[in-house]
C-alpha positions as CSV (number, residue, x, y, z in Angstrom):
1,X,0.0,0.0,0.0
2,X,0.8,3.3,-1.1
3,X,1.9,5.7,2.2
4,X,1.0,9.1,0.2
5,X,-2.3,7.2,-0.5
6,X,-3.0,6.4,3.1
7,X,-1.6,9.6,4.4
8,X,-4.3,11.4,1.7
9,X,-7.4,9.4,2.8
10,X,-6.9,9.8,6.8
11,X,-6.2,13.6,6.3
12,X,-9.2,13.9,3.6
13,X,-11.6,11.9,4.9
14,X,-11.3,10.7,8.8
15,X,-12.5,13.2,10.7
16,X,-15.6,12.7,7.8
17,X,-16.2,9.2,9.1
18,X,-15.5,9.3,12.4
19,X,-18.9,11.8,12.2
20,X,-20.9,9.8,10.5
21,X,-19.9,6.7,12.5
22,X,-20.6,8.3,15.6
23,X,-24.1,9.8,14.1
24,X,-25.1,6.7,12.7
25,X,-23.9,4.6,15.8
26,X,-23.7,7.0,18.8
27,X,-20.5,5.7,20.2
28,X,-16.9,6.7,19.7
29,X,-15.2,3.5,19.6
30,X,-17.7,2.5,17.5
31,X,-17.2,5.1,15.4
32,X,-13.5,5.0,15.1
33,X,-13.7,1.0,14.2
34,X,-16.0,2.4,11.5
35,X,-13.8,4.7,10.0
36,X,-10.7,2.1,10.2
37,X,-12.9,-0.1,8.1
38,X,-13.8,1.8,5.6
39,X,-10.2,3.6,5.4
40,X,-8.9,0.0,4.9
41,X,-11.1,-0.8,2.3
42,X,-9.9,2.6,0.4
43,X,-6.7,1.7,0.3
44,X,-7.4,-1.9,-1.0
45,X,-9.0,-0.3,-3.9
46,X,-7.4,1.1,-6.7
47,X,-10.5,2.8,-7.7
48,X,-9.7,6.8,-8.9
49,X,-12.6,9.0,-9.8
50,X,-13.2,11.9,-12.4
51,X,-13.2,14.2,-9.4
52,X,-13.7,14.8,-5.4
53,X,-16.7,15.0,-5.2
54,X,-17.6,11.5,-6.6
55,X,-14.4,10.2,-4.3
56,X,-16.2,11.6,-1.9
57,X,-20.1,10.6,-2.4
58,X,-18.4,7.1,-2.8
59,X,-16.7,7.1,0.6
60,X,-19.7,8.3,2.5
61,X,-21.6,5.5,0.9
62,X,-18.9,3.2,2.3
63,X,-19.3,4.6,5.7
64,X,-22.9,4.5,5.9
65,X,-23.1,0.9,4.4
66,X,-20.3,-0.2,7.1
67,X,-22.5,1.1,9.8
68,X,-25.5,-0.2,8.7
69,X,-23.6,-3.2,8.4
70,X,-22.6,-2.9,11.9
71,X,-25.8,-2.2,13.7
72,X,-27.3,-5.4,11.7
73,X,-24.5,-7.8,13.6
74,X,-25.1,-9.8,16.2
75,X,-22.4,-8.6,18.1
76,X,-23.7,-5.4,17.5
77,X,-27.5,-5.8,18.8
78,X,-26.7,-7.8,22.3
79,X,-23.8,-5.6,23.8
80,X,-24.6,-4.0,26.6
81,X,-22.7,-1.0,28.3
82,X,-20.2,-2.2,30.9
83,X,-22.0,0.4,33.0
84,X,-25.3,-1.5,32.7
85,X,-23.3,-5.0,34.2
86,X,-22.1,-3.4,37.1
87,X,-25.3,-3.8,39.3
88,X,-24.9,-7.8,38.2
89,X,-23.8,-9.8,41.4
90,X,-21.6,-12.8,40.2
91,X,-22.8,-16.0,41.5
92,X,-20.0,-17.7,43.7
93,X,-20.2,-21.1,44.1
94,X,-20.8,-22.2,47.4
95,X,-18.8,-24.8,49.3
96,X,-20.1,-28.6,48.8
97,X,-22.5,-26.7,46.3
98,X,-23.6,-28.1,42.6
99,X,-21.8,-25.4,41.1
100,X,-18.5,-25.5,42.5
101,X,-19.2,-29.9,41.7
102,X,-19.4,-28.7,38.1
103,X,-16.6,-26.4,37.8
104,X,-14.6,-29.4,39.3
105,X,-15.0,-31.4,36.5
106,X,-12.5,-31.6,32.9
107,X,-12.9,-28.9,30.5
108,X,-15.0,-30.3,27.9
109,X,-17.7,-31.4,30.3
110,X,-17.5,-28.4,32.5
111,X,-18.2,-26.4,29.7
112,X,-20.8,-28.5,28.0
113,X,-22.4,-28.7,31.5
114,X,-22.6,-24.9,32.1
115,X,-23.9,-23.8,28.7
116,X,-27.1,-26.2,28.6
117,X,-27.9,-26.4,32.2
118,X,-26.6,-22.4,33.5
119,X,-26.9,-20.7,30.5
120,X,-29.7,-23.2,28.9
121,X,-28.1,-23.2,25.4
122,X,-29.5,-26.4,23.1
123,X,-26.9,-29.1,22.4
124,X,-26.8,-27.6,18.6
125,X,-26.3,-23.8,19.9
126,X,-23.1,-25.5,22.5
127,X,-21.3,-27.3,19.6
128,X,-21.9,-24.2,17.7
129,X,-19.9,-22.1,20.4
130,X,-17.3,-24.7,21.2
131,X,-16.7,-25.7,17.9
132,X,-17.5,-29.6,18.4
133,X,-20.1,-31.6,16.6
134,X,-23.3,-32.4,18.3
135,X,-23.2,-35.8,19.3
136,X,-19.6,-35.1,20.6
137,X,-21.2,-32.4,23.1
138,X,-24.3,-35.0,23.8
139,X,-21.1,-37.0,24.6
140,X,-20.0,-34.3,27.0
141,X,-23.1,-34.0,28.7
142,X,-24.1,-37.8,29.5
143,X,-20.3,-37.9,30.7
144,X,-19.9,-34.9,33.0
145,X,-23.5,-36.0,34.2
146,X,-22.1,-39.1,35.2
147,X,-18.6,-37.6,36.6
148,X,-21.3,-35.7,38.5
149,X,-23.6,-38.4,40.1
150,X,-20.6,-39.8,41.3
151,X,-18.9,-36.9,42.8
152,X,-22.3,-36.4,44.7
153,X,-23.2,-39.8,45.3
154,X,-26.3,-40.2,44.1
155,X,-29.0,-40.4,40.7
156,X,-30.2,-38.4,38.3
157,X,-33.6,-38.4,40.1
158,X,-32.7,-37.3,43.5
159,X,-30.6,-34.7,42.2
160,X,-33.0,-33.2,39.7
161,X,-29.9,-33.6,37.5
């Protein structure tokens, strides 16, 4: 990449997008992710133009499109403020407890255990997120449910498990 080029479009057109990112999203950081985007994706393209004001039209249209890309993404629509979390107690397993049972047990079924039966994800939603296949986290589950009964010494029926 050209440094004349890149040092052109940040002084032309960042302080551009970091406006309309932070109209069309209402948050700096947001905003500045925005115009990194879209200066990126000016400097992969070659593209020239008859004169500014098309360059221009055309980069706006980027930055718009990247932010409407943006508030369309999942990420994007459940984020919450770190403010808003603050209020949140985090639950603490207590001694002896279920909890602190489950986070006692290996990896794969610790984490297979929490996301169906704490966070109440399906078993295709878990393999999704961990990046297994199904019947490997079914696996997973009738294991560490096992692990489980023994650790507290009983069935699945007396411990509602």
């Amino acid at each position: 990449m050209d440094d004349e080029r890149a040092e052109y479009l940040v002084g032309q057109y960042a302080d551009l997008l970091l406006r309309i990112g932070l109209t069309w999203l209402g948050d700096l950081d947001d905003a500045k992710d925005i115009c990194q985007t879209v200066l990126i994706k000016l400097l992969e393209d070659p593209r020239t133009f008859p004169d500014r004001g098309q360059e221009r039209a055309w980069v706006i249209r980027l930055a718009v499109n990247a932010c409407k890309n943006w508030r369309k993404s999942a990420w994007f629509r459940r984020r919450a403020p770190l403010e808003e979390g603050l209020h949140l107690a985090v639950e603490t397993p207590e001694p002896g407890g279920l909890l602190e049972q489950v986070m006692a047990l290996p990896p794969p079924y610790r984490q297979a255990i929490f996301l169906r039966y704490y966070e109440g994800y399906e078993v295709r939603e878990i393999a999704a997120l961990l990046g297994r296949s199904p019947p490997l986290v079914s696996t997973h589950l009738k294991r560490g449910k096992e692990k489980l009964r023994q650790m507290l010494g009983g069935t699945d029926d007396e411990r509602g498990i």
